[in-house]
Short mmCIF file of the C-alpha atoms (twelve columns), coordinates in Angstrom:
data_MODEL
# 
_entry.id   MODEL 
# 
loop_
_atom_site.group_PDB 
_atom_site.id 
_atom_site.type_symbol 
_atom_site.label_atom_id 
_atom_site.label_alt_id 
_atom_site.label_comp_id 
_atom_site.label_asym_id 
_atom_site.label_seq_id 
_atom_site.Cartn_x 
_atom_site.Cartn_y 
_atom_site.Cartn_z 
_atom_site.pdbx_PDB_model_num 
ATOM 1   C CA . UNK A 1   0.000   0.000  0.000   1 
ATOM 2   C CA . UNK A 2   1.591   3.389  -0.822  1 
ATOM 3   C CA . UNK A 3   -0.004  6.677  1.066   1 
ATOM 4   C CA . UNK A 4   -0.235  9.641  -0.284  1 
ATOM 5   C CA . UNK A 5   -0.916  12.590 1.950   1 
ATOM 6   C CA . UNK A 6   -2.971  15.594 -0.581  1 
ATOM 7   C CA . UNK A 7   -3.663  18.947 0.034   1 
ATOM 8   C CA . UNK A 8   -5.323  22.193 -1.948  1 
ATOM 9   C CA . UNK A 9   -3.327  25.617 -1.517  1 
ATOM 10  C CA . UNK A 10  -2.450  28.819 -3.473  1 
ATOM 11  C CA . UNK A 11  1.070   29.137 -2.234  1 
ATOM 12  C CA . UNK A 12  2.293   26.064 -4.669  1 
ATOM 13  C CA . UNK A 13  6.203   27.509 -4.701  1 
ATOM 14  C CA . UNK A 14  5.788   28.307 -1.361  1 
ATOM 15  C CA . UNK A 15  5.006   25.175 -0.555  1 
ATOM 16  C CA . UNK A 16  8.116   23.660 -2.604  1 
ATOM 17  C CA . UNK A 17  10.404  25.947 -1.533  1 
ATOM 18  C CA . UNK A 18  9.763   25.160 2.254   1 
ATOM 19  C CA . UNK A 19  9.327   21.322 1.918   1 
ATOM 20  C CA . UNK A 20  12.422  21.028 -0.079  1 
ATOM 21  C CA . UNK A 21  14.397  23.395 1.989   1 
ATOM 22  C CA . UNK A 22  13.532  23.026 5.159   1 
ATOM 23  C CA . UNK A 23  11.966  19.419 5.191   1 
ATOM 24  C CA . UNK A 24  14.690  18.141 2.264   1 
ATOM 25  C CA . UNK A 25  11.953  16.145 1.066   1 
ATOM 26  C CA . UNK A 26  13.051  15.666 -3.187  1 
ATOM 27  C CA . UNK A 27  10.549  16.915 -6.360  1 
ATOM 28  C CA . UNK A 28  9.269   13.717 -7.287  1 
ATOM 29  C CA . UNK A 29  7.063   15.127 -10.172 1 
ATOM 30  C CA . UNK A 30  4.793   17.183 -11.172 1 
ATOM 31  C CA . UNK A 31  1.589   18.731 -13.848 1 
ATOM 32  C CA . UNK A 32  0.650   21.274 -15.345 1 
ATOM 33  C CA . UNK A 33  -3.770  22.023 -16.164 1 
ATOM 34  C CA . UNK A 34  -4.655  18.415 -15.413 1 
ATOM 35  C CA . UNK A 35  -8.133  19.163 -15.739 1 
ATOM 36  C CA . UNK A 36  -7.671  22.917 -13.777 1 
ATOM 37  C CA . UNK A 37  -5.533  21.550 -11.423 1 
ATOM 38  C CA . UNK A 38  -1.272  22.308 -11.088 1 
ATOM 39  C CA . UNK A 39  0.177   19.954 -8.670  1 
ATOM 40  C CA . UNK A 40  3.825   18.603 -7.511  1 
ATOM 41  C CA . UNK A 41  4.461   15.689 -5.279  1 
ATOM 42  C CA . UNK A 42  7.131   15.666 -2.734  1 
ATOM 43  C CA . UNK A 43  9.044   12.736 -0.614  1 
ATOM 44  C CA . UNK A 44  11.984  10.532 -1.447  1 
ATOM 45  C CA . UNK A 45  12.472  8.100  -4.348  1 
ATOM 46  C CA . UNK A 46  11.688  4.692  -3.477  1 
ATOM 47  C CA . UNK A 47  9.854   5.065  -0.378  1 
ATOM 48  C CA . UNK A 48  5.947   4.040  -0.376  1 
ATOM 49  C CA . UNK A 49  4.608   7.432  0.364   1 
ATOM 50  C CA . UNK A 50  4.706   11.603 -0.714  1 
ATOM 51  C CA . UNK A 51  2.794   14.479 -0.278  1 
ATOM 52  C CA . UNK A 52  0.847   15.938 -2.895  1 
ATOM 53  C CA . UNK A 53  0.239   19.598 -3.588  1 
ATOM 54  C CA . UNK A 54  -2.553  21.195 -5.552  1 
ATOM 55  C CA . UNK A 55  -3.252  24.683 -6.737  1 
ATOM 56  C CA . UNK A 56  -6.445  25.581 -8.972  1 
ATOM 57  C CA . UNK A 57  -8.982  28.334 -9.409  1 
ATOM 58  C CA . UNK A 58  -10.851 27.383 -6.080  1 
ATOM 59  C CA . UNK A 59  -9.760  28.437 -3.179  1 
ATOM 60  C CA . UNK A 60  -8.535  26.059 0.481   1 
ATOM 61  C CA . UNK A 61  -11.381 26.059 3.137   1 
ATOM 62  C CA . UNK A 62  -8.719  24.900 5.454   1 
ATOM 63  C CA . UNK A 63  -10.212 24.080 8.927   1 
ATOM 64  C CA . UNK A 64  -7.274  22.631 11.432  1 
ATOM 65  C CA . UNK A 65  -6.553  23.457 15.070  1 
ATOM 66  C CA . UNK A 66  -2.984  22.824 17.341  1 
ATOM 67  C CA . UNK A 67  -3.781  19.124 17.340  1 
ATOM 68  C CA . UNK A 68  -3.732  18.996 13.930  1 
ATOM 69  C CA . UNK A 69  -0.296  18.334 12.650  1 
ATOM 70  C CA . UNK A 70  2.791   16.181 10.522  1 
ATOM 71  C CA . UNK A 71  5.388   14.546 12.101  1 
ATOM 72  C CA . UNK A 72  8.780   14.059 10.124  1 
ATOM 73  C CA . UNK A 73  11.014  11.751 11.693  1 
ATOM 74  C CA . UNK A 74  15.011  11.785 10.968  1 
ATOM 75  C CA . UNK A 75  16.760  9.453  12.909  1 
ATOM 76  C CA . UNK A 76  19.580  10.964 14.709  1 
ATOM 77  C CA . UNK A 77  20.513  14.000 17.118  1 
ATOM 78  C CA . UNK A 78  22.481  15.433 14.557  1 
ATOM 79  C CA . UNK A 79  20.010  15.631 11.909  1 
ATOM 80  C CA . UNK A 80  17.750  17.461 14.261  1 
ATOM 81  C CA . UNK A 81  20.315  20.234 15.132  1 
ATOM 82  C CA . UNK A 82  20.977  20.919 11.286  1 
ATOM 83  C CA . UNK A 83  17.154  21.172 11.191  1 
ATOM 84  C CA . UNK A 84  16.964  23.822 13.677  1 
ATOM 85  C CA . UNK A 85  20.247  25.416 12.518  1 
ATOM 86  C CA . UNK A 86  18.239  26.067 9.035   1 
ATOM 87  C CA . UNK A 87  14.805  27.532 10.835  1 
ATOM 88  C CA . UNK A 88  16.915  29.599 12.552  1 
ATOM 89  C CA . UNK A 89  18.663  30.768 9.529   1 
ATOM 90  C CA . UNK A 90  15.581  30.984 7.337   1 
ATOM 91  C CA . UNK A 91  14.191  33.091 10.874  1 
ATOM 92  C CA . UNK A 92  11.326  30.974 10.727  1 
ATOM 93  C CA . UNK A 93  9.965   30.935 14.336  1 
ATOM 94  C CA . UNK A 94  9.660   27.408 16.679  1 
ATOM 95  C CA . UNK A 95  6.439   27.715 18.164  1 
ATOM 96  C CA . UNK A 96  4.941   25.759 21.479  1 
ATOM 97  C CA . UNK A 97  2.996   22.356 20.765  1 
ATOM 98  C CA . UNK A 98  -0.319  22.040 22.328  1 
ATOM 99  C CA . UNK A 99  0.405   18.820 22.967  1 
ATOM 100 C CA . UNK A 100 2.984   18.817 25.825  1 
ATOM 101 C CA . UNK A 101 4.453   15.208 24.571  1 
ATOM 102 C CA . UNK A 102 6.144   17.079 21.530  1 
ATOM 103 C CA . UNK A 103 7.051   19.753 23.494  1 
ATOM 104 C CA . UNK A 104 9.529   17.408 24.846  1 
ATOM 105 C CA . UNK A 105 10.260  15.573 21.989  1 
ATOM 106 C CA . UNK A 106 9.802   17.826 18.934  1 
ATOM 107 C CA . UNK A 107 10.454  21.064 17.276  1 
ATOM 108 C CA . UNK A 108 7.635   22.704 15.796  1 
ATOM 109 C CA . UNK A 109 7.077   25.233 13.134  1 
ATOM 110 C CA . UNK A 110 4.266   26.054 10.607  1 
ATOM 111 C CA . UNK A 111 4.303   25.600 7.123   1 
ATOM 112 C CA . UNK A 112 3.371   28.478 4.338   1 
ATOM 113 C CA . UNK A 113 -0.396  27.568 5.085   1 
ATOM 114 C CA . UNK A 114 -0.365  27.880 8.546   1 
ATOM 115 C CA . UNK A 115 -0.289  23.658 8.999   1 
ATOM 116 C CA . UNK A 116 1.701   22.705 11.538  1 
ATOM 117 C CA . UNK A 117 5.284   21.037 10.723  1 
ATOM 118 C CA . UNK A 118 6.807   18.473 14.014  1 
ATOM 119 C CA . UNK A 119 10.865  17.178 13.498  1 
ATOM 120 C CA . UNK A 120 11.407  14.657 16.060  1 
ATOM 121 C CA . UNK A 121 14.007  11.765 16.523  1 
ATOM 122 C CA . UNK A 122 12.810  7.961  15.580  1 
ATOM 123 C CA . UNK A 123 16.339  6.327  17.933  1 
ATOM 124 C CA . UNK A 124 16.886  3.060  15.096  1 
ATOM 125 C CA . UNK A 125 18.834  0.122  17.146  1 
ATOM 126 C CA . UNK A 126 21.318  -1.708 15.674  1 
ATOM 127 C CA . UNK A 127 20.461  -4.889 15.441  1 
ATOM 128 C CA . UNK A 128 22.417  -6.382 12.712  1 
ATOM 129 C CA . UNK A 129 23.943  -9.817 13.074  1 
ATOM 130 C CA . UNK A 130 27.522  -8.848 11.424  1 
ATOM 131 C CA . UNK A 131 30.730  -8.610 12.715  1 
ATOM 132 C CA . UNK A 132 31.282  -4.911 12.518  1 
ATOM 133 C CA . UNK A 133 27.835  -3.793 14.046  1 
ATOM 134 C CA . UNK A 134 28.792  -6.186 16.874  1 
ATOM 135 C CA . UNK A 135 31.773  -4.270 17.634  1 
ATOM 136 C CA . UNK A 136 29.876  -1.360 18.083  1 
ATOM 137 C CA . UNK A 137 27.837  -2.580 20.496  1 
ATOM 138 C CA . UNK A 138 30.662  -3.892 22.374  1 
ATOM 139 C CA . UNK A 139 31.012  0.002  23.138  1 
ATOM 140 C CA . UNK A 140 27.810  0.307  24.331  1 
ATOM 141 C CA . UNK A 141 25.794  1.667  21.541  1 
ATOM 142 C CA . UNK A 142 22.882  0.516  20.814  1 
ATOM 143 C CA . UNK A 143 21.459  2.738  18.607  1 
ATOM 144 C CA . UNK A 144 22.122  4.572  15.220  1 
ATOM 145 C CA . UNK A 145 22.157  8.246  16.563  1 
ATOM 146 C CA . UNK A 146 24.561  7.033  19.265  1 
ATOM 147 C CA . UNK A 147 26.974  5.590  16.752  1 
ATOM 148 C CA . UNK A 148 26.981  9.367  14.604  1 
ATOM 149 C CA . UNK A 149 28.018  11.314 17.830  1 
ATOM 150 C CA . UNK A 150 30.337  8.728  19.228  1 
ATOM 151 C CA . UNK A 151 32.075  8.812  15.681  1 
ATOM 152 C CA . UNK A 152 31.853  12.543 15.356  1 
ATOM 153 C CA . UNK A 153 33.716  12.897 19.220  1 
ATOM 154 C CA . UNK A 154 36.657  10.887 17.662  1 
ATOM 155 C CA . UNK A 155 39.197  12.965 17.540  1 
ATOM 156 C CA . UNK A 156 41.241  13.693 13.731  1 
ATOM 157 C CA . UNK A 157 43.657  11.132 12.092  1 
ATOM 158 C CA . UNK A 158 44.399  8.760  9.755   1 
ATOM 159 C CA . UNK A 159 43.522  5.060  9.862   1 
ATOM 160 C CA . UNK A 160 46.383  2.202  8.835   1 
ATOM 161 C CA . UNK A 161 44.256  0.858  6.270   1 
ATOM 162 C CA . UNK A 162 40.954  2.358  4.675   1 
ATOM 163 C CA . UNK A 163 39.582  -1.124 3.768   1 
ATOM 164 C CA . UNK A 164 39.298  -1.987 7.535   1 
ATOM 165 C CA . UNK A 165 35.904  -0.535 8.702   1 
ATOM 166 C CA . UNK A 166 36.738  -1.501 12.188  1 
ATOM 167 C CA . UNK A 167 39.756  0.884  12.785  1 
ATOM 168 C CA . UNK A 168 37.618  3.619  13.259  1 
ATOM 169 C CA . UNK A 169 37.131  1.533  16.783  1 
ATOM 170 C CA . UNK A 170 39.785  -0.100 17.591  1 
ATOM 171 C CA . UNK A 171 42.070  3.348  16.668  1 
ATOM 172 C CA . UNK A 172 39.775  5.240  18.375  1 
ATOM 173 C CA . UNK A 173 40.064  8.435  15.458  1 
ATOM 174 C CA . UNK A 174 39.334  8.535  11.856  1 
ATOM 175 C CA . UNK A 175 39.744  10.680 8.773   1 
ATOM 176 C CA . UNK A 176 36.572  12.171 6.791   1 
ATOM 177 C CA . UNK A 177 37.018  8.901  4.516   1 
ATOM 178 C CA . UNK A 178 37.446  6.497  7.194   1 
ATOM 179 C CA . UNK A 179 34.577  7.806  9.348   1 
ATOM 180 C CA . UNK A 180 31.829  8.518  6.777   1 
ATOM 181 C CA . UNK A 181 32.674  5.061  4.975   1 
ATOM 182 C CA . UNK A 182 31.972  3.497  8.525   1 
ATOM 183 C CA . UNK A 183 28.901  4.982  9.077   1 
ATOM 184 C CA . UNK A 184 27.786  4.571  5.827   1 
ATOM 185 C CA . UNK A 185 28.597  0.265  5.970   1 
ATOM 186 C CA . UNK A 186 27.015  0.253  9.143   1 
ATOM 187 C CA . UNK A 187 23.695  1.825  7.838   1 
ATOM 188 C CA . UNK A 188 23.359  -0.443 5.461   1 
ATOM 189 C CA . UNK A 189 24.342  -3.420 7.210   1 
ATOM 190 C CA . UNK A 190 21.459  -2.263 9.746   1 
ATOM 191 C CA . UNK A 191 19.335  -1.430 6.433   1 
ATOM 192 C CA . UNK A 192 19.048  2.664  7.639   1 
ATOM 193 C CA . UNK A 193 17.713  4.307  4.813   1 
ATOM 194 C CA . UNK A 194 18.209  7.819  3.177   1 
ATOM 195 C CA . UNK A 195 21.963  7.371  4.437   1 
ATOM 196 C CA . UNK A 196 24.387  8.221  1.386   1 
ATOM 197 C CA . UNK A 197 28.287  8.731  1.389   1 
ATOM 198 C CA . UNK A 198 29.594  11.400 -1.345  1 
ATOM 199 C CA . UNK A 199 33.002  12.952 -2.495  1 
ATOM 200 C CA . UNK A 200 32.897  16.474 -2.988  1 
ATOM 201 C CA . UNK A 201 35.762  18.687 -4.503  1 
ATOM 202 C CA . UNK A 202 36.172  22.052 -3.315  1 
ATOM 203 C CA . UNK A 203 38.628  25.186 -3.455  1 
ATOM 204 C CA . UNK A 204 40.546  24.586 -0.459  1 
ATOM 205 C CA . UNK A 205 42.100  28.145 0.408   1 
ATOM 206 C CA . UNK A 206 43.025  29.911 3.753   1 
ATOM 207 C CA . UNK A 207 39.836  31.149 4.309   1 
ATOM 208 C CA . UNK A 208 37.880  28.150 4.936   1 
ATOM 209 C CA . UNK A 209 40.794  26.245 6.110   1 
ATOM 210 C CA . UNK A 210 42.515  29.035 8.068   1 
ATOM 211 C CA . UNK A 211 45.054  26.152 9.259   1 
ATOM 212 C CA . UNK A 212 46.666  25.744 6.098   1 
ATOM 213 C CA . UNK A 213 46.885  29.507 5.426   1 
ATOM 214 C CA . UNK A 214 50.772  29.713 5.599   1 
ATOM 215 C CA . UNK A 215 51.497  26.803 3.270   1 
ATOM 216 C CA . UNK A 216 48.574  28.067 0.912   1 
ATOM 217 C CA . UNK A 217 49.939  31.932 0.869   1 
ATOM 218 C CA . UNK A 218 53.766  30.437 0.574   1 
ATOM 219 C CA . UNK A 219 52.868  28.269 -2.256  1 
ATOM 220 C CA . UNK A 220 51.379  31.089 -4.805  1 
ATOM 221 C CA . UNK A 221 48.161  29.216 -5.615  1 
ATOM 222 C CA . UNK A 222 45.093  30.508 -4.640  1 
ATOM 223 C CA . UNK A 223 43.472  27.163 -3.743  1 
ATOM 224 C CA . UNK A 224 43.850  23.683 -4.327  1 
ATOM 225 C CA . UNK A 225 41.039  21.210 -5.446  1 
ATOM 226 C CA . UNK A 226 40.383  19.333 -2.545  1 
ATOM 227 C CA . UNK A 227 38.370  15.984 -1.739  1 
ATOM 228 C CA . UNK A 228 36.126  15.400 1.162   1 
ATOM 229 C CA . UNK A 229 34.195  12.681 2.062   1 
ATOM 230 C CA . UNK A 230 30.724  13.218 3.868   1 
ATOM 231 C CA . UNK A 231 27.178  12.041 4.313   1 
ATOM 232 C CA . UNK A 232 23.530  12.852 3.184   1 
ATOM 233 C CA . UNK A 233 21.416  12.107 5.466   1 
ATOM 234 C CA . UNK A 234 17.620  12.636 4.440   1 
ATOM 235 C CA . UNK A 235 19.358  14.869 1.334   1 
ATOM 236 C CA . UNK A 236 20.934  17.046 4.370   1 
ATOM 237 C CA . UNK A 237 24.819  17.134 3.875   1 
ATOM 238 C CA . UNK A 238 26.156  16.434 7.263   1 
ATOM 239 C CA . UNK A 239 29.849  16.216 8.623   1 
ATOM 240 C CA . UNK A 240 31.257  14.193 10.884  1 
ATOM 241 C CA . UNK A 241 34.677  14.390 10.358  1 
ATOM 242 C CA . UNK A 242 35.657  16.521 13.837  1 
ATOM 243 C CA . UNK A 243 33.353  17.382 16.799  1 
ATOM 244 C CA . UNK A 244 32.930  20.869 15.247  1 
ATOM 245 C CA . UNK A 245 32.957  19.835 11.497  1 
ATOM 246 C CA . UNK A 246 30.426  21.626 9.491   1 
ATOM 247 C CA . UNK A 247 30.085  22.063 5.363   1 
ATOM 248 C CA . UNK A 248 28.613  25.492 5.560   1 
ATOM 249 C CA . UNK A 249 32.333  26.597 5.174   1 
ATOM 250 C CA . UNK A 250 33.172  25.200 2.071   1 
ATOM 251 C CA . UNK A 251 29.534  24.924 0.429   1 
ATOM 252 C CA . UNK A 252 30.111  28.206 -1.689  1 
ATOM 253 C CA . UNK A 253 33.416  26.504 -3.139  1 
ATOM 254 C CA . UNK A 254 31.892  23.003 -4.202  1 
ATOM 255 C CA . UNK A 255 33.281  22.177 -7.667  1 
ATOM 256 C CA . UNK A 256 31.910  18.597 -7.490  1 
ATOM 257 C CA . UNK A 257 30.721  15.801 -5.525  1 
ATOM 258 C CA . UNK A 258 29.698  12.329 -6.691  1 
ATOM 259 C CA . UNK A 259 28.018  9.503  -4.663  1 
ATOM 260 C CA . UNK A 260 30.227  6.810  -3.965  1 
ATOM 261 C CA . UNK A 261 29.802  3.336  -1.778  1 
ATOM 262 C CA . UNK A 262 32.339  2.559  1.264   1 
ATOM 263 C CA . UNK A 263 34.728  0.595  -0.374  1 
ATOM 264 C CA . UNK A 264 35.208  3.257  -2.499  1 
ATOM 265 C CA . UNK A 265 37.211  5.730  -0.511  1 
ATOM 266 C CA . UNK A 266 40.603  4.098  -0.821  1 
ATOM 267 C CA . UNK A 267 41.963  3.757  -4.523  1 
ATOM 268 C CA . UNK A 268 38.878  5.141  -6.691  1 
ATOM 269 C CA . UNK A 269 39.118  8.621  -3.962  1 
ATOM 270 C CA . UNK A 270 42.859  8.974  -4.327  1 
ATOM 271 C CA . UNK A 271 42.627  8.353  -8.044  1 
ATOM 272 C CA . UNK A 272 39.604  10.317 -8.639  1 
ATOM 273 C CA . UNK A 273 41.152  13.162 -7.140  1 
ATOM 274 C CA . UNK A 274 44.484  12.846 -8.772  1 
ATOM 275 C CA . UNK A 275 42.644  12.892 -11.928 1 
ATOM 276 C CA . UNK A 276 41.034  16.476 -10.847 1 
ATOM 277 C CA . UNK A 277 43.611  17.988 -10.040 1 
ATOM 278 C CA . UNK A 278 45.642  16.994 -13.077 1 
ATOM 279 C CA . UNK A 279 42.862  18.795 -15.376 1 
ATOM 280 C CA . UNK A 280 42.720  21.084 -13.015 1 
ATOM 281 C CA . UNK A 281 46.073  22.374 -13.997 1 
ATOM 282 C CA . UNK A 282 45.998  21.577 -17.561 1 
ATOM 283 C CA . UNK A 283 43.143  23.434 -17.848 1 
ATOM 284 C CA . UNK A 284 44.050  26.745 -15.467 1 
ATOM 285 C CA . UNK A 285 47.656  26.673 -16.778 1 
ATOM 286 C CA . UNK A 286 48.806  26.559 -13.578 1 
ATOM 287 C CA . UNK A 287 52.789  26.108 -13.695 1 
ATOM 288 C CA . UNK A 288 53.566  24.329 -10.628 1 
ATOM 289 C CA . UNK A 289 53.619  20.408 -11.298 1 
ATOM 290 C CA . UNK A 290 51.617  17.523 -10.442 1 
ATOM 291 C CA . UNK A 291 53.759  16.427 -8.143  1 
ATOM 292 C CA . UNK A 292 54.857  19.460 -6.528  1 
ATOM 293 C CA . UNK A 293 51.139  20.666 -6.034  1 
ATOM 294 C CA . UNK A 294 50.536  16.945 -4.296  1 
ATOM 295 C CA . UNK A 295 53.129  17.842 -2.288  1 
ATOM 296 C CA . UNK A 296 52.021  21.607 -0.904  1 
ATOM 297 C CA . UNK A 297 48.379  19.643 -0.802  1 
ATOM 298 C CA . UNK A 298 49.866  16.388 1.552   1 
ATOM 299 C CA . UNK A 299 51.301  19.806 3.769   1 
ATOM 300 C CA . UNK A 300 47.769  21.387 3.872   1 
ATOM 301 C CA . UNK A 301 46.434  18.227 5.355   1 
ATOM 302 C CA . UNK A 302 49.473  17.474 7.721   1 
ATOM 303 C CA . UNK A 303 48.395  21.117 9.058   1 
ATOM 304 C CA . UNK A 304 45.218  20.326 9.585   1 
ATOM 305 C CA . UNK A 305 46.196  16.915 11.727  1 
ATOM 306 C CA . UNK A 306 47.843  18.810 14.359  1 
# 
């Protein structure tokens, strides 16, 4: 059975705008004078429900009171906070529940219509038979929202080999390959959905790296192409690379990012982003080498391990 949630309204991009923005739920389709009516539909690919929104020549007679309301749930702490980071940035205001259960356990705003929008936390356990979700639990956590802030507290460094999921544990640290390639395995070894794992190359420069900004200034170049590994989680980019990590930084200065699975963040990364940055000179005549540009760039990152 699939639901499909419908509603009538006259603020149609509105109504996108917010639910793709602020909810992150995808387009999914929509039409154009289907019999009076324009409509879109809204939710995630795959998933056995969306909302549907309608716009015609007849106005809503919307009736609803405080009681009256839809519940998204993500399905960690983390996601959460980056929801309320981007009400607060879009100054939309929280408002009270009348029901005093999601005053405790949910964040509540209104939507363009006046319905009112609930975020709350759905804690997933991990109960996977496998080795590596095992481990985990030999930690003590039991659940997947535990797991993303235990592996975000871990401090900065490189693991001996990328192929090992496990070293993230038994190293106790991890790099932004090591960590989001272990969170992504575990999610789907614990069948979490609307987890992905992507490599994004941005214009690493002094000013949203302000460790590296000696070796970047010495060098000449403005910025180097640089790869990062993080996750989407409900189409939010989130990362977990240090206790303070955040993309807003280096959002602006995406050149590219690609979806990738775990196993590829030791040889197809490096590669990948060998390959980038070779074209990357060809094509801005840059007159430092390959090699010597690897080298300032292997610098840049020892910088940012201390």
């Amino acid at each position: 059975m699939t639901l499909r949630y419908a509603r009538h309204t006259t603020n149609l991009q509105q109504i996108e705008q917010f639910y793709t923005e602020i909810v992150r739920l995808e387009k999914l389709g929509e039409f154009q004078n289907h019999q009076t009516y324009d409509g879109i539909f809204l939710g995630h690919p795959n998933l056995n429900w969306h909302l549907e929104f309608t716009r015609s020549n007849t106005k809503p007679d919307h009736k609803f009171d405080g009681d009256d309301i839809l519940v998204f749930y993500v399905n960690s702490e983390v996601e959460l906070s980056a929801i309320r980071q981007k009400i607060n940035k879009n100054c939309i205001k929280i408002e009270v529940p009348k029901n005093p259960y999601w005053h405790k356990n949910g964040i509540m705003i209104s939507d363009p219509d006046g319905f009112k929008i609930i975020f709350s936390v759905k804690h997933i356990p991990l109960s996977s038979n496998d080795p590596l979700t095992a481990l985990v639990r030999e930690k003590g956590i039991a659940t997947w929202s535990e797991l993303i802030d235990f592996t975000k507290d871990l401090p900065y460094g490189r693991n001996q080999n990328r192929h090992d999921y496990s070293l993230v544990l038994h190293e106790m640290k991890g790099s932004c390959s090591s960590k989001h390639s272990f969170l992504k395995k575990v999610a789907a070894l614990n069948k979490i959905e609307n987890v992905k794992l992507f490599l994004g190359v941005y214009k690493m420069n002094h000013l949203n790296t302000p460790k590296i900004e000696q070796t970047i200034v010495k060098s000449g170049l403005k910025y180097i192409p640089e790869a990062h590994c993080y996750l989407k989680l409900n189409n939010e980019r989130i990362d977990l690379t240090t206790a303070n990590a955040s993309l807003e930084h280096i959002t602006n200065d995406l050149l590219e990012e690609i979806e990738i699975e775990p196993e590829q963040v030791n040889t197809f990364k490096v590669e990948f982003h060998k390959d980038y940055l070779k074209k990357w000179l060809q094509v801005s005549a840059i007159s430092l080498g390959f090699e010597k540009v690897w080298e300032i760039r292997e610098a840049c990152i020892k910088k940012l391990e201390k």
